[in-house]
Each structure stands twice: as C-alpha cells, then as structure tokens.
C-alpha positions as CSV (number, residue, x, y, z in Angstrom):
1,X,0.0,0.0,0.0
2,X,1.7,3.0,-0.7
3,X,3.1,5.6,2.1
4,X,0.0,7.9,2.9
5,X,2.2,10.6,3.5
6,X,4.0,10.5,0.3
7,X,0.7,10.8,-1.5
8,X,0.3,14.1,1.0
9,X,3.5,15.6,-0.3
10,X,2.9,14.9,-3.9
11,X,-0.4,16.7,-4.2
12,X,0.7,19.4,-2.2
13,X,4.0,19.5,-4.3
14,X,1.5,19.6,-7.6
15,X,-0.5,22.2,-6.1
16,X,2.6,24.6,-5.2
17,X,4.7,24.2,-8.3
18,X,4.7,27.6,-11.2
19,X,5.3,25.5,-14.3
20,X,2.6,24.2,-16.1
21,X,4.5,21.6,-18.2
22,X,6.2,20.0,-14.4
23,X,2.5,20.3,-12.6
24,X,1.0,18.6,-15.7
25,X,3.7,15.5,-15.6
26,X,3.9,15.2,-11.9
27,X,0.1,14.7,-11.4
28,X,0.1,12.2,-14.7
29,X,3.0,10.4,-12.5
30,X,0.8,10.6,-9.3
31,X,-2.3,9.2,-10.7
32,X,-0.7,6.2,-12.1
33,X,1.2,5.4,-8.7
34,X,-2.3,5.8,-7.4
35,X,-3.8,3.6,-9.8
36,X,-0.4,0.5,-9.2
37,X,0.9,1.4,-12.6
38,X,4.4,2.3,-11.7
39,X,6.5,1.6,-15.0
40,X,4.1,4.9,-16.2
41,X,4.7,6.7,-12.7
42,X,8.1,6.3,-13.2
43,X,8.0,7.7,-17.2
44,X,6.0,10.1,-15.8
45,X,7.9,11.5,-12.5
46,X,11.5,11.6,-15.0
47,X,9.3,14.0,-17.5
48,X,8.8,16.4,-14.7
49,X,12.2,16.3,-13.4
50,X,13.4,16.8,-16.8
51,X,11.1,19.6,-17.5
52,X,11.6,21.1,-14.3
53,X,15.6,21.3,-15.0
54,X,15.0,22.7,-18.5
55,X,13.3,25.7,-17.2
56,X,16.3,26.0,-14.3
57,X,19.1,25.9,-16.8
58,X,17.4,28.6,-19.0
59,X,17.1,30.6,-15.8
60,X,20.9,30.5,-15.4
61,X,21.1,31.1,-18.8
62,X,21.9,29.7,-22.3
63,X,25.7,31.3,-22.1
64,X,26.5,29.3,-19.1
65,X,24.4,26.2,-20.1
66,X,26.5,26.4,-23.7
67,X,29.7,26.8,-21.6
68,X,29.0,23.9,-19.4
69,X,28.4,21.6,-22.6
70,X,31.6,22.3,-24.4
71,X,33.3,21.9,-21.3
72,X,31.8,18.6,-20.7
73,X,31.7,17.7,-24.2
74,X,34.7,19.2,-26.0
75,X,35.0,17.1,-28.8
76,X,31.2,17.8,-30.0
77,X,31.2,20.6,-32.8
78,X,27.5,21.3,-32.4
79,X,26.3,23.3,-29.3
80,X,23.1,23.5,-28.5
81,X,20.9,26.3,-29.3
82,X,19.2,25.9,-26.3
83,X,18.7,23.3,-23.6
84,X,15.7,21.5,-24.8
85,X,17.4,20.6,-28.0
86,X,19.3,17.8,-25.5
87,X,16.2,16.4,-23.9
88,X,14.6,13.2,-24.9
89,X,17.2,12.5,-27.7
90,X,20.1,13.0,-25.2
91,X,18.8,13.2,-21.7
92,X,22.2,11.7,-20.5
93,X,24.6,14.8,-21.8
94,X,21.6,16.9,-20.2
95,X,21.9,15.5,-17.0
96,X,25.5,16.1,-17.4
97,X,25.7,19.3,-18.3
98,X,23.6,20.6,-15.4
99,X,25.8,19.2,-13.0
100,X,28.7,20.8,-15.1
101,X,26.5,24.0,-13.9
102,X,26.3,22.9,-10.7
103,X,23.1,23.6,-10.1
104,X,21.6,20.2,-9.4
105,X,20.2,19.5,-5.8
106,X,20.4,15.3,-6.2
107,X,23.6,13.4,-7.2
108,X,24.1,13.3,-11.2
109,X,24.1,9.3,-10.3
110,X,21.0,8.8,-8.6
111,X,19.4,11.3,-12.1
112,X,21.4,8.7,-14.6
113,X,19.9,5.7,-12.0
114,X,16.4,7.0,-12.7
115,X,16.8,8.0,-16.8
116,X,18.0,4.1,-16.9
117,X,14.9,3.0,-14.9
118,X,13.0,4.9,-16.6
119,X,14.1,3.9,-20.1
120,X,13.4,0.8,-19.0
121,X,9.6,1.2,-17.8
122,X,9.2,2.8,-21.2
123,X,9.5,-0.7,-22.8
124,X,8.6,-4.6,-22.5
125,X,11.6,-5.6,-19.7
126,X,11.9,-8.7,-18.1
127,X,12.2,-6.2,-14.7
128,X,8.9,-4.2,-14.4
129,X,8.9,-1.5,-12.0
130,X,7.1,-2.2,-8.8
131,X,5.5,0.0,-6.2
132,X,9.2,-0.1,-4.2
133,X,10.5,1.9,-7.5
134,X,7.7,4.1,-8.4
135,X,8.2,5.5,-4.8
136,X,12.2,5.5,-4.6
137,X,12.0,8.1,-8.0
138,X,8.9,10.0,-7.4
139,X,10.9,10.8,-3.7
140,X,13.7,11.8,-5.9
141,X,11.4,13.7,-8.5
142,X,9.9,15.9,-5.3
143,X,13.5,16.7,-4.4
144,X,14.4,18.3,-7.8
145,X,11.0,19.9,-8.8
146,X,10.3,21.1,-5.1
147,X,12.5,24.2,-5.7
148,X,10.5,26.6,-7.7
149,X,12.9,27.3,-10.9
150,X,13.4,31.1,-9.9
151,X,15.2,30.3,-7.4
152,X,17.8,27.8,-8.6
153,X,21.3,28.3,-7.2
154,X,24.7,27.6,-8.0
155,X,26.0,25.4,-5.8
156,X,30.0,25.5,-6.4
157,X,32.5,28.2,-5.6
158,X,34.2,27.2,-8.3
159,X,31.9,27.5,-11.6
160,X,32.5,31.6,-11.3
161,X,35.8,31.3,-12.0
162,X,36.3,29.0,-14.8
163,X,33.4,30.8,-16.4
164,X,34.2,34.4,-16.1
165,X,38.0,33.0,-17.1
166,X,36.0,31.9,-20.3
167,X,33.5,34.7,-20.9
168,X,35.2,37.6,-19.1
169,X,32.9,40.2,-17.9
170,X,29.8,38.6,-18.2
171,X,30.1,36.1,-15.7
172,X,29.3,39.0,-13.3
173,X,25.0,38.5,-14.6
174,X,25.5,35.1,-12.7
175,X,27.1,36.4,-9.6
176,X,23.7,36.5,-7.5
177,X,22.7,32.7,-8.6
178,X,25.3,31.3,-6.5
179,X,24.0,29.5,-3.3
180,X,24.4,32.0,0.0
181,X,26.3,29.3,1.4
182,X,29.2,29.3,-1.3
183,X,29.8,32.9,-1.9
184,X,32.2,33.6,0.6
185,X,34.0,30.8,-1.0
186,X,33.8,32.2,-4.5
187,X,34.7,35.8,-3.1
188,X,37.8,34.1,-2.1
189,X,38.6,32.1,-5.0
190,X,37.9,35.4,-7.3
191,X,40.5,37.0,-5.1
192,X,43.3,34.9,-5.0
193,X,42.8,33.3,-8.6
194,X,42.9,37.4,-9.9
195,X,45.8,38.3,-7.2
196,X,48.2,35.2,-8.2
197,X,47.9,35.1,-11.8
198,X,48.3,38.1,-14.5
199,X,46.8,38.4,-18.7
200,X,44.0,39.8,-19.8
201,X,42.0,36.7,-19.6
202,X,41.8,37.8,-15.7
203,X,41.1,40.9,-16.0
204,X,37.2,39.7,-16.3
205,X,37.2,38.8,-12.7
206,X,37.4,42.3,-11.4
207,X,33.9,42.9,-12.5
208,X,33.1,39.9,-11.0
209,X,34.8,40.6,-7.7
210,X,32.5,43.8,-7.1
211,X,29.8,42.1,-7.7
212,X,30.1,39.1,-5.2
213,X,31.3,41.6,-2.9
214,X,27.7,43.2,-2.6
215,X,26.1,40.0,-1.6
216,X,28.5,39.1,1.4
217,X,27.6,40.5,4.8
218,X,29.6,42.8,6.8
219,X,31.0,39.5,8.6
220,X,32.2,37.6,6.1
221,X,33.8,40.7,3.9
222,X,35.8,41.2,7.1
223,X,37.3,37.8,6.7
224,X,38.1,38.8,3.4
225,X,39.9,42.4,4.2
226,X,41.9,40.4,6.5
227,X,43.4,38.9,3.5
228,X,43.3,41.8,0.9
229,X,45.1,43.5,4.0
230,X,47.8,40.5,3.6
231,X,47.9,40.7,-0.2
232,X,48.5,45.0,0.1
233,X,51.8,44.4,2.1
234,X,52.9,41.0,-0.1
235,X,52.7,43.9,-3.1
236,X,54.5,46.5,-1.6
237,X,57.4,44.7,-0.5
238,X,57.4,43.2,-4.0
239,X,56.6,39.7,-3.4
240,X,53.3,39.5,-5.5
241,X,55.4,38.4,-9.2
242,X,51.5,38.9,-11.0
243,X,50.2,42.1,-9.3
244,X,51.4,45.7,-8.6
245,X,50.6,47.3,-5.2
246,X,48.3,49.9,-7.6
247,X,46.5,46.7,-9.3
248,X,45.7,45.3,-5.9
249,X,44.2,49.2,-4.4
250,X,42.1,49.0,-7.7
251,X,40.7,45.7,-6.8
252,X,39.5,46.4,-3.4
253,X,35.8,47.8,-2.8
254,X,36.4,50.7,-0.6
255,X,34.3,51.7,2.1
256,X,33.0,55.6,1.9
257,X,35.4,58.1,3.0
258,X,33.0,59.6,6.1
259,X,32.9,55.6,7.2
260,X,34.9,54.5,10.0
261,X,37.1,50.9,9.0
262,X,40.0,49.6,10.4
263,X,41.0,47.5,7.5
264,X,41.1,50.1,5.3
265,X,42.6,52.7,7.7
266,X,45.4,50.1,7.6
267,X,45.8,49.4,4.0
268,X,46.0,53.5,3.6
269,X,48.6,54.0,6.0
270,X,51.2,51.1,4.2
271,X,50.3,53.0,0.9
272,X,51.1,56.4,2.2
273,X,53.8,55.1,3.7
274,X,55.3,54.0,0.4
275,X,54.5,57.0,-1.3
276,X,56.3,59.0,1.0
277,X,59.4,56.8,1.3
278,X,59.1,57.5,-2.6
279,X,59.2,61.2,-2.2
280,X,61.6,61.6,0.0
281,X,63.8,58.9,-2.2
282,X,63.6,61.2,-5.4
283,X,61.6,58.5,-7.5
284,X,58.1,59.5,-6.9
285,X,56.9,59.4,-10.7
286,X,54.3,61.0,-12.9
287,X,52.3,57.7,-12.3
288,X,52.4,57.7,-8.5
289,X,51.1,61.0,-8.8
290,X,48.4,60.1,-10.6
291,X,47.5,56.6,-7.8
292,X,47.5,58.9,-5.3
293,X,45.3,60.9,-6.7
294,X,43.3,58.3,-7.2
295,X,44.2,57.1,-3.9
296,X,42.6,60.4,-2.0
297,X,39.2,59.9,-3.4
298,X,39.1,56.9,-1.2
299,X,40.3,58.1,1.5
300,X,39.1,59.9,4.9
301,X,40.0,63.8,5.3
302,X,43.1,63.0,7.4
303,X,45.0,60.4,4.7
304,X,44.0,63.2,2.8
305,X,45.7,65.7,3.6
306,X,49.3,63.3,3.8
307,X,48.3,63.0,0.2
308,X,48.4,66.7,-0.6
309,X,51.2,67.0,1.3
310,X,53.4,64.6,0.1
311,X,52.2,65.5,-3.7
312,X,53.0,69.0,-2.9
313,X,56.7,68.0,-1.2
314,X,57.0,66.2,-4.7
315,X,55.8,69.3,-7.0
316,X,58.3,71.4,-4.8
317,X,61.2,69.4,-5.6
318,X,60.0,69.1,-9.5
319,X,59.9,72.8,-9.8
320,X,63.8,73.7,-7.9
321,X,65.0,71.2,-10.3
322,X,63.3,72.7,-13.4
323,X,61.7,69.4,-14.2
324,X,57.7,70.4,-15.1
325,X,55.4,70.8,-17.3
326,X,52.5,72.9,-18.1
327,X,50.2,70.3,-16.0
328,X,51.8,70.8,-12.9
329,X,50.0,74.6,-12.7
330,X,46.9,72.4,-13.0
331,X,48.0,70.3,-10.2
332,X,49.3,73.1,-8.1
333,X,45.7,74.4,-8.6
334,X,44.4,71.9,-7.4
335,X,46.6,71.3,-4.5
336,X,46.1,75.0,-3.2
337,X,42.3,74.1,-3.2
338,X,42.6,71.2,-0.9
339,X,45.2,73.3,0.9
340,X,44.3,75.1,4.9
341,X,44.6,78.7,4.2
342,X,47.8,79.6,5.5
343,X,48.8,77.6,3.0
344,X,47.6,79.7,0.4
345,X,51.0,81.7,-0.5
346,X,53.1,78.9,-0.3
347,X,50.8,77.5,-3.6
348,X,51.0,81.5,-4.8
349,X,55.1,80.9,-4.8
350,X,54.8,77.5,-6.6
351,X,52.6,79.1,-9.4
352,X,54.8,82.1,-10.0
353,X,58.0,80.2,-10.2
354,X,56.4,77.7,-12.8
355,X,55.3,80.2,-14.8
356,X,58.4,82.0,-14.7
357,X,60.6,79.4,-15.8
358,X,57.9,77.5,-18.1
C-alpha cells in the first residue's frame, strides 16, 4: 500500500509548483502510482524532473548552459541552441551538463539511475517497475521539482571562476545565482585566482569581484579584508610576481570616505607610507602621482591631507630642479584648493615660479 504521507507531499508538491509543463507531468506520475501502474509513474515522474531542470538551466542562462556543454563535451562541434534541443534525444549529456553548472540538488548518479529506470519502464523488460521503484523516484522527482525554478542556485564556488575565465565580464550576470552558502567561498577564490595570476584573460574577474562583494555580509567581507590586507603588504614589498601594489588598491571595494574601518585605515597607512618613502627617495613618478590621486578619493580627510602633502613635497622638488610641465599649474591648482589657508601663498610661490621658468 503506498506511504499515505508521500501521497500528501505529492499533491501538495502539484499544487505549489509555477510550471505548467512539471504540474502537468507530476500529477500524470501521481495518478498512475495511485492507480499501481508504476512503470508509467516512473516515465511520468523523469518527464517532470526533466522539464523542471529545463526551465532552471534557461534561468541561469543559455551562455552558461553552452559553456557547461563544451566543457563537458569538447569534442562535439554542435552546441546547443538551447537546452531542450538535449532532452529526450540526449537526456544523459543533459543531466551532465547541469551538474557541469552545478546547479543540481540530487547526485548526477542517482538522475542517470532514474533515466535508466525509466528507459526501462518505457519498454517490454523482463524487470517491471514495482511500487518499491515508483516510490524511490517520485521521492527523488519531489526533491528536484520542489525548488521553484526562480530560485535555482549555483552550488559551487568554483563554476565563477572558470566561467568568467572563459567569458570575461559577463560572468558578473551570474554572480547572484550562486547559493548563499558558497559565496564567501567564491569571493575568495575570485581573489586569490585574480591576485596570483596576471593576462588579460583575468582581468574579467574584477567585474566579477565587485559584484560578489555586494552580496556578502559585513562579517564575512571582514574575513576577506583580512586577507586583501595581507595581499597589500605581499605587493608593496614586492613579493606579488602577477600584481602591482596599484593593481591590488584598484581591486578592493572601498568603504566611503565619512565611514569608519580599520581595514582600510590600515591598508592607507602602508600605501602612504610607500608614497612617502618614494618622495623623499627622489623616484616619486608622474604615475604615482596620478595613484594617489586616485588614492585620496578613497580616503578619509586625514589620509587626505598626507596626500596633498606629500604630492605637494613632490611638486616642490619638481619645480627647484626645473623638471615640469605645463600640467603641474593644474595640479598646483588643485593642490592650493585642498590646501588650509595659510597655505595659500606657499601655492601662490609655486605658481609664479612655474610660470616664470615655463
């Protein structure tokens, strides 16, 4: 006699689910467990897992779903135009292909268990299905179809990667499919797959990187400043062979000025630091000036105003040795702004003796 309460969760699983196509399949399946003919449950209960998956991977997205096939099949020449073009001919390289996308919520053996069972209740055997299998596979057909299709998830840390190393910037429109519980996981392997390697191919995973960030809580971007904190230093003291200390500041997702944040109070200081030592070494460069420039617009009032000052200590120097341009009255224009007002002549001198010599 079959289980009372599976016969509960079945019509209340038909009743909840969006898709027509899965609700239509899973009640055909229910009626013929109801009525002992469980090769057609079976036959059923596979349609409406298939059909439920078909509308997942199209919410993930043909780009990804084509991605996952050549990557699981790369010696086919024809990709699919779209994911139904696999079903029914080829549920196996289906079946495959979604857990390529990780986005499956069974094991891809227990799915390739039931398409086998299920081939075989679609035809004269010398095993027909009993009651014992129609139940084991419409358990496993609730498990999949349960999950209303909007809401699939990537469940990987790893899929980001390797896709946006494929398909550059894009991957960022999959960013919020992956599961909560993985994307502190793919925050850090975004991180330390863009900070340990170099090429263009990489540079996809910057867009990528912001986006992630969004998602994670205040908590678990904490763990990871910890270690953007760690990569800062590694840079400055040269021992990052892919990434410059500039490279890594542009990566981070800094907090607003007016907010108060340790981490990035930190990560300010070490770069001031090394502008300064640069300053005062005589190999501050048009390009430093130009980071930490950049630099201040991140930065609270009080890095701020190191900034100017070191820039200024550096424009100084460039004008007693002769060595500027017509740029630098820009600059010293701009420095006199964000300059205290007894300041004010010092800029006045500067200005004069560029446009003296210039």
């Amino acid at each position: 006699m079959p289980d009372p309460a599976l016969l509960h969760r079945i019509e209340i699983v038909i009743q909840s689910l969006h898709e027509p196509d899965v609700r239509c399949y899973l009640d055909e399946a229910f009626k013929c467990f109801t009525t002992e003919a469980y090769a057609a449950a079976i036959v059923m209960a596979w349609s409406a897992t298939i059909a439920h998956l078909v509308h997942e991977a199209n919410k993930i997205g043909l780009e990804v779903f084509q991605y996952a096939f050549s990557k699981e099949y790369p010696e086919r020449k024809k990709i699919p135009g779209k994911p139904e073009e696999l079903v029914g001919d080829d549920d196996k390289a289906f079946v495959q292909v979604c857990n390529q996308m990780r986005c499956l919520r069974v094991a891809s053996e227990d799915l390739h268990r039931f398409r086998v069972r299920r081939n075989e209740s679609a035809h004269p055997n010398n095993n027909p299905a009993d009651e014992h299998d129609a139940e084991r596979f419409l358990r496993l057909c609730l498990t999949v179809v349960i999950r209303p299709a909007e809401n699939v998830c990537i469940l990987d840390n790893t899929l980001l990667v390797e896709y946006a190393l494929d398909r550059g910037h894009s991957a960022a429109t999959i960013v919020s499919l992956v599961h909560p519980s993985y994307q502190v996981s793919a925050a850090t392997k975004v991180m330390e797959a863009y900070l340990n390697n170099s090429g263009p191919e990489y540079d996809g995973l910057v867009s990528v990187w912001y986006r992630v960030w969004d998602l994670l809580t205040e908590t678990d971007r904490n763990r990871l400043w910890r270690k953007l904190a760690i990569e800062v230093v590694r840079a400055l003291k040269g021992r990052n062979e892919f990434r410059s200390c500039e490279e890594v500041a542009r990566f981070i997702v800094w907090p607003a000025p007016s907010q108060k944040h340790l981490y990035r109070d930190f990560i300010a200081r070490q770069y001031i630091h090394e502008l300064k030592r640069k300053v005062q070494d005589g190999i501050f460069s048009s390009e430093d000036k130009e980071f930490a420039l950049w630099l201040y617009n991140k930065l609270p009032e009080g890095f701020q105003r190191q900034v100017v000052h070191l820039c200024t200590r550096w424009l100084v120097d460039r004008v007693k040795r002769g060595d500027f341009n017509g740029a630098d009255l820009d600059f010293n224009a701009w420095l006199k702004g964000q300059s205290a007002p007894d300041q004010q002549t010092r800029f006045q001198v500067i200005r004069d003796a560029i446009v003296r010599r210039y």
